[in-house]
C-alpha positions as a Markdown table, in Angstrom:
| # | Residue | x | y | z |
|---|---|---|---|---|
| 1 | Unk | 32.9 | -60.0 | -96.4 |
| 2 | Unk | 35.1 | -57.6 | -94.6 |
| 3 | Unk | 35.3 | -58.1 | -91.0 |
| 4 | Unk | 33.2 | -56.2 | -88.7 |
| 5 | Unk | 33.8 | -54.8 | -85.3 |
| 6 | Unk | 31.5 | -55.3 | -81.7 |
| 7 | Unk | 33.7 | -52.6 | -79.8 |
| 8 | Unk | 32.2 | -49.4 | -78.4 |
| 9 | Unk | 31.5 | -46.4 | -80.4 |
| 10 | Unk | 33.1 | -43.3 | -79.6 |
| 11 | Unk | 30.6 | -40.2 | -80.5 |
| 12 | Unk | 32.8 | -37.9 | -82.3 |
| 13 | Unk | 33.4 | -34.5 | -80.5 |
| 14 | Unk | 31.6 | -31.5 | -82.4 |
| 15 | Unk | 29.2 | -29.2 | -82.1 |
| 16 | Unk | 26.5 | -31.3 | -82.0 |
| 17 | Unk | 28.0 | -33.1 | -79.2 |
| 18 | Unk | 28.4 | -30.3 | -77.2 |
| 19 | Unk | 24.7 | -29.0 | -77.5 |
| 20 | Unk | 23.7 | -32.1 | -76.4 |
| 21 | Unk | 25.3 | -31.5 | -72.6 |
| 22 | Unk | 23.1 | -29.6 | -69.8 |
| 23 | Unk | 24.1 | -26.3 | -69.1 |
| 24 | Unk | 25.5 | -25.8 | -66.1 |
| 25 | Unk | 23.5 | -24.6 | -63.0 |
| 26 | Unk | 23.8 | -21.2 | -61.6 |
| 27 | Unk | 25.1 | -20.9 | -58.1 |
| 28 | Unk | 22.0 | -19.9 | -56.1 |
| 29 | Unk | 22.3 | -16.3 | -53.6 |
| 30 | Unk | 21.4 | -17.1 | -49.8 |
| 31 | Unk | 18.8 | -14.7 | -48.8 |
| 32 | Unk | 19.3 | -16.4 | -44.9 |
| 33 | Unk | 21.9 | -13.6 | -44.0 |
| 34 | Unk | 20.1 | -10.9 | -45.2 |
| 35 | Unk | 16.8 | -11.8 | -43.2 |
| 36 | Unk | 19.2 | -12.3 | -39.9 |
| 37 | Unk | 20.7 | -8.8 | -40.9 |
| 38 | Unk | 16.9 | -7.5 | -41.4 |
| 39 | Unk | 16.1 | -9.2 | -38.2 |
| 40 | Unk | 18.5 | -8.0 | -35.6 |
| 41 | Unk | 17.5 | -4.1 | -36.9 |
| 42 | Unk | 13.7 | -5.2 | -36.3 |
| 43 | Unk | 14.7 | -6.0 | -32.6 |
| 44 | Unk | 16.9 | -3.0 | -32.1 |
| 45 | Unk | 13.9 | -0.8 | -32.9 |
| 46 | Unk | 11.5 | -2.5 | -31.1 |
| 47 | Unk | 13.9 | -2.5 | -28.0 |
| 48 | Unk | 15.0 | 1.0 | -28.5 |
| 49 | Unk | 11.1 | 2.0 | -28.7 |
| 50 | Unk | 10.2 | 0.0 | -25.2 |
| 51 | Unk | 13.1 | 1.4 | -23.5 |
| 52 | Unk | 11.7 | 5.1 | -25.1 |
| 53 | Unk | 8.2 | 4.2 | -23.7 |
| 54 | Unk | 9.6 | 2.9 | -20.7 |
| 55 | Unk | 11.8 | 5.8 | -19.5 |
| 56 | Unk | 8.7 | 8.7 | -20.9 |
| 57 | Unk | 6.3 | 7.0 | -18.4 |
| 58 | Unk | 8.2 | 6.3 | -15.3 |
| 59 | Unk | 8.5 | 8.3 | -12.3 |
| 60 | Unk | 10.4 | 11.2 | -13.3 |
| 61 | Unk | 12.3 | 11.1 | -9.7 |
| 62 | Unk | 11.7 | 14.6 | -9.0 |
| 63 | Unk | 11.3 | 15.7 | -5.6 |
| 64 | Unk | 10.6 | 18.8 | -3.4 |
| 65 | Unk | 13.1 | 19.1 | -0.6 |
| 66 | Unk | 12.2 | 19.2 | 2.8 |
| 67 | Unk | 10.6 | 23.0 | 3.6 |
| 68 | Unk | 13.4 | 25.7 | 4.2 |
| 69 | Unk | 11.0 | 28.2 | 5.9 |
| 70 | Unk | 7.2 | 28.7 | 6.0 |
| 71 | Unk | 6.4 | 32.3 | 6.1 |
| 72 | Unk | 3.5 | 35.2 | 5.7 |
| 73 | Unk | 4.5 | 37.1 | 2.3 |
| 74 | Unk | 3.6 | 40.2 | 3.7 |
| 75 | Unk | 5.4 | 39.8 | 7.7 |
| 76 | Unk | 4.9 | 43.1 | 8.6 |
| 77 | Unk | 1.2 | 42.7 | 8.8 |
| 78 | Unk | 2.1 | 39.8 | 11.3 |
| 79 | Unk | 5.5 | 40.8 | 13.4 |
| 80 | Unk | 6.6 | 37.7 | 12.6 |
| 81 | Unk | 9.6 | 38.0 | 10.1 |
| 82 | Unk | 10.9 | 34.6 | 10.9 |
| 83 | Unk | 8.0 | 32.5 | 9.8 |
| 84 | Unk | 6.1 | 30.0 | 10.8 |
| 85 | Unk | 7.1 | 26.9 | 12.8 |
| 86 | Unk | 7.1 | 23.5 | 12.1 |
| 87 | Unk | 6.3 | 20.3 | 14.4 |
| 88 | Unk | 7.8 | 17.2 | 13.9 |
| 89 | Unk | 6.3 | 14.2 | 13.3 |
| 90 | Unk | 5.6 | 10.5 | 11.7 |
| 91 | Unk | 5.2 | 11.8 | 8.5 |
| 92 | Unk | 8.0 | 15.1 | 8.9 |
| 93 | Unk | 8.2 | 18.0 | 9.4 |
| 94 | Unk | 4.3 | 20.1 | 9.5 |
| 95 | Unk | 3.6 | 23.3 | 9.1 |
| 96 | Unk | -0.2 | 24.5 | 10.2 |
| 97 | Unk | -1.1 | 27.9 | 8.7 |
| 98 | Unk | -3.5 | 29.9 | 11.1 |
| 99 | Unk | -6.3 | 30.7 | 8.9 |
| 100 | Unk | -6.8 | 34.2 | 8.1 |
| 101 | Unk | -9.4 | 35.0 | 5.1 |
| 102 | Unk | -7.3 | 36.2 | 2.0 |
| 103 | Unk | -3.9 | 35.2 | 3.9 |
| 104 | Unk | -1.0 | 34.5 | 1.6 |
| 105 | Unk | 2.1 | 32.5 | 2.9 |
| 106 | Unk | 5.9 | 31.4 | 1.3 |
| 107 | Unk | 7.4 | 28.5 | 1.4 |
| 108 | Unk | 10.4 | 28.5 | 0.0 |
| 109 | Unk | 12.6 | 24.7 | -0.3 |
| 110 | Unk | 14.3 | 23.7 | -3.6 |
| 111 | Unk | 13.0 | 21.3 | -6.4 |
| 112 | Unk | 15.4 | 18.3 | -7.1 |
| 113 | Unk | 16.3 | 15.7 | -9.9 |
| 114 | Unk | 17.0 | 12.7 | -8.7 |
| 115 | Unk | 16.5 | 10.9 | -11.9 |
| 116 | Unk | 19.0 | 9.8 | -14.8 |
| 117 | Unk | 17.9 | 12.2 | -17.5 |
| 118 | Unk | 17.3 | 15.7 | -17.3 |
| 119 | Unk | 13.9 | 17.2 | -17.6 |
| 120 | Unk | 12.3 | 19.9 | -18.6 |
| 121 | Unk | 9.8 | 21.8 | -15.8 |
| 122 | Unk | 7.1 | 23.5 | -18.6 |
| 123 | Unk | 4.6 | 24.5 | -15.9 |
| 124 | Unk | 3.2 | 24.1 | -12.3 |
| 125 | Unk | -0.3 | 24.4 | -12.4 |
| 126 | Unk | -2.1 | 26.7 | -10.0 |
| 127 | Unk | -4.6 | 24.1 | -7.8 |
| 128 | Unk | -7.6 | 24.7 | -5.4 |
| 129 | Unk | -7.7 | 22.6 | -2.2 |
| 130 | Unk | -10.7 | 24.4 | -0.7 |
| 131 | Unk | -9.4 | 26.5 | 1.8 |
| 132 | Unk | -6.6 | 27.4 | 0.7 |
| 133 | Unk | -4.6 | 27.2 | -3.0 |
| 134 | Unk | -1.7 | 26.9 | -4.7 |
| 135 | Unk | -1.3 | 31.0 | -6.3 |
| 136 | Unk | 2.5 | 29.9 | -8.6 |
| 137 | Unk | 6.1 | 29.4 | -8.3 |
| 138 | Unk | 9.0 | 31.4 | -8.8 |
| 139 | Unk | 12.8 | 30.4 | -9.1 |
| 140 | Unk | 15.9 | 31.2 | -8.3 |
| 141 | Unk | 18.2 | 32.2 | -11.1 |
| 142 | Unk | 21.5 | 30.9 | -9.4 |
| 143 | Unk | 21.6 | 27.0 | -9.9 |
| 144 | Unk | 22.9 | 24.5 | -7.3 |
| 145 | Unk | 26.2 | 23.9 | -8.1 |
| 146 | Unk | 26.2 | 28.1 | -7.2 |
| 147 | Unk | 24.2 | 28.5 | -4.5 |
| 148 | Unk | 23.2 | 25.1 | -2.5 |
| 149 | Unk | 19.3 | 24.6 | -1.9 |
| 150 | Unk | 18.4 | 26.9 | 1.0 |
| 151 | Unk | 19.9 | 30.1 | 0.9 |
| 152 | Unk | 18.5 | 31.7 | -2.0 |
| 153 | Unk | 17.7 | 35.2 | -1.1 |
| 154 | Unk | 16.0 | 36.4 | -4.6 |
| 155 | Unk | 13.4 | 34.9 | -6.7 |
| 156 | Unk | 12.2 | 35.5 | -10.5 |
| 157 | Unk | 8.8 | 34.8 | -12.2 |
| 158 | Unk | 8.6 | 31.3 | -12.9 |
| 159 | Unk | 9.9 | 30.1 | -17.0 |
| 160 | Unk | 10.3 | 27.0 | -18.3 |
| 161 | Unk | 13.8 | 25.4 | -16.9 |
| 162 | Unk | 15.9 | 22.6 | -17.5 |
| 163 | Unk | 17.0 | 20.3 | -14.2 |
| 164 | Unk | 19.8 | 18.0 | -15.5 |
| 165 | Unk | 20.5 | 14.2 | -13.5 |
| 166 | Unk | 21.2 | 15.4 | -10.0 |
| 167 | Unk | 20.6 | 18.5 | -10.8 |
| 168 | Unk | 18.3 | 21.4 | -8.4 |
| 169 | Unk | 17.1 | 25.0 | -8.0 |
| 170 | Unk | 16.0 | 26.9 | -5.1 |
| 171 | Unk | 12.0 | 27.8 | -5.6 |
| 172 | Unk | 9.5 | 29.6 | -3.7 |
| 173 | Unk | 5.6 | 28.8 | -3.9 |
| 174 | Unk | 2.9 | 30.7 | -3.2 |
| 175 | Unk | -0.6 | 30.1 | -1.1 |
| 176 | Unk | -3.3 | 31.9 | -0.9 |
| 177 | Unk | -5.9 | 31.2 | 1.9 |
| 178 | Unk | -9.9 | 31.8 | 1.0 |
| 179 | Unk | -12.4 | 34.4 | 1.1 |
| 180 | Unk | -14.1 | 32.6 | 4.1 |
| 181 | Unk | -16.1 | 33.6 | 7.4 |
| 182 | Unk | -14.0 | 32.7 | 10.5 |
| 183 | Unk | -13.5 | 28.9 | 10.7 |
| 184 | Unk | -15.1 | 26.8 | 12.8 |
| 185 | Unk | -13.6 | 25.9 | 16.2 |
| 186 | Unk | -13.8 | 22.3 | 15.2 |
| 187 | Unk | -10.8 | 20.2 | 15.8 |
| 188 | Unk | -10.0 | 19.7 | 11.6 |
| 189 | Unk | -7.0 | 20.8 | 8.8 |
| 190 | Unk | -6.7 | 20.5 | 5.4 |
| 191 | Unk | -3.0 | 19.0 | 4.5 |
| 192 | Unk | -1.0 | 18.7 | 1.1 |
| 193 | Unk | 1.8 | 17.0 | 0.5 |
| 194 | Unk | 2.9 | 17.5 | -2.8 |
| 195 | Unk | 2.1 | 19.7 | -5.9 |
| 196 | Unk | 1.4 | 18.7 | -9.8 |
| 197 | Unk | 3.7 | 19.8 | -12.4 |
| 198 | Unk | 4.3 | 19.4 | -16.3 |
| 199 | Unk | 7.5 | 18.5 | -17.6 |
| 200 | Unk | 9.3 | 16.7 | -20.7 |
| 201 | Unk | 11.3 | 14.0 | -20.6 |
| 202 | Unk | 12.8 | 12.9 | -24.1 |
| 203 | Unk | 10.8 | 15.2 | -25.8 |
| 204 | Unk | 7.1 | 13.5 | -24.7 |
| 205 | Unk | 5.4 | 15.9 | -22.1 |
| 206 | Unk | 3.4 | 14.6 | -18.7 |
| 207 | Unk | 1.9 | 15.5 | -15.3 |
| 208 | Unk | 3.0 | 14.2 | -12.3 |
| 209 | Unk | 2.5 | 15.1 | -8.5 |
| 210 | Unk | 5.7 | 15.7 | -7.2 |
| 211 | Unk | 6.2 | 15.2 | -3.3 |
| 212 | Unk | 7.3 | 17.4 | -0.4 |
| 213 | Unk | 10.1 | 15.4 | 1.1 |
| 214 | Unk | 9.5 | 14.7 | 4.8 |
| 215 | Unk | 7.1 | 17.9 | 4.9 |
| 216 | Unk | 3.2 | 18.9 | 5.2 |
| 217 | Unk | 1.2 | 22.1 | 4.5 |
| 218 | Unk | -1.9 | 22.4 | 6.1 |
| 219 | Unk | -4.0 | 25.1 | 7.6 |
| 220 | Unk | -6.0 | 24.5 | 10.5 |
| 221 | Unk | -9.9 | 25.1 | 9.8 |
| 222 | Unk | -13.2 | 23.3 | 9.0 |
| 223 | Unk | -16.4 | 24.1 | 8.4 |
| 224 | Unk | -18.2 | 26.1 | 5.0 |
| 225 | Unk | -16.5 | 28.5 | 3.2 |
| 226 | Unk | -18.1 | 30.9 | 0.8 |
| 227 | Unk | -15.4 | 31.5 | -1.5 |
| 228 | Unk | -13.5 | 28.2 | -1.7 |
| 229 | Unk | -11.0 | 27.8 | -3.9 |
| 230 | Unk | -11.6 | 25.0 | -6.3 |
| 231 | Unk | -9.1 | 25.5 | -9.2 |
């Protein structure tokens, strides 16, 4: 018998052989970087939006400056071309109107940014405060870095305007004092000290009362009026 073997078998190479191996596996894409990439841009817009929101809605950081002169607009009628006085006190500088039915007085002081964006003055709403009310505004057409707040000698109808950071204009309002009986001799004023207007900042429009810096309006009466002004 012929002699027989016990050693290992070597499978012979061919194509049989090499269907029988597993394909090889595929290198698998990471999808972690693009989900970080995906998730700094979500934050970016979320913070740019808050920072949006935040800067629309906060004080705009406009101011009226303190009260250049008080006067009557028509001085003639009152031989008193200089205007009116003012008395100093805890809260500034106030002026008390004398009331005179139908009376309409000037103030002229300047209107200031003292914010970090510029904004845009659309409107300044006329307002009632019973016995007296705000009649409108009018501006100068020289800007600050022209003619400093305070001397401004000529005045425009009022248009929408644009008051860059730090940036302020020379403005002149207007009051006009009710149709009312004489006053009472009542010790009594009615005071403002400030005025709404409507501006854009970034676009987005709102109201806000801007203040009179270190001044007060009032005119000295009490009592009924029969033509108050209300609006």
């Amino acid at each position: 018998m012929p002699d027989t073997s016990d050693g290992d078998v070597t499978p012979s190479a061919g194509p049989q052989g090499e269907a029988a191996q597993a394909p090889a596996a595929r290198p698998r894409r990471r999808r972690g970087g693009r989900r970080v990439v995906v998730g700094i841009a979500l934050l970016v817009v979320v913070a740019g939006a808050v920072w949006w929101r935040q800067t629309v809605m906060a004080d705009p950081k406009l101011v009226f400056t303190m009260f250049n002169r008080v006067l009557e607009a028509e001085p003639q009628a009152t031989g008193n071309p200089e205007g009116i006085p003012g008395k100093e006190t805890e809260l500034g500088t106030r002026y008390d109107v004398a009331f005179k039915s139908g009376r309409r007085v000037f103030v002229e002081l300047g209107l200031r940014n003292d914010g970090g964006h510029a904004v845009q003055i659309d409107k300044v709403p006329t307002a009632g405060f019973y016995y007296f009310g705000f009649a409108g505004m009018e501006v100068s057409p020289d800007k600050e870095s022209k003619t400093p707040i305070g001397p401004a000698t000529t005045y425009q109808p009022f248009t929408p305007f644009t008051l860059g950071a730090g940036e302020g204009r020379n403005v002149r309002l207007t009051f006009r004092l009710a149709d009312c009986n004489p006053p009472s001799q009542e010790a009594g004023s009615t005071s403002i000290h400030g005025l709404l207007l409507r501006y854009k900042v970034l676009g987005l429009g709102r109201g806000w009362v801007v203040p009179f810096e270190k001044s007060v309006l009032a005119v000295a009466t009490t009592g009924v009026c029969e033509h108050p002004i209300n609006d």
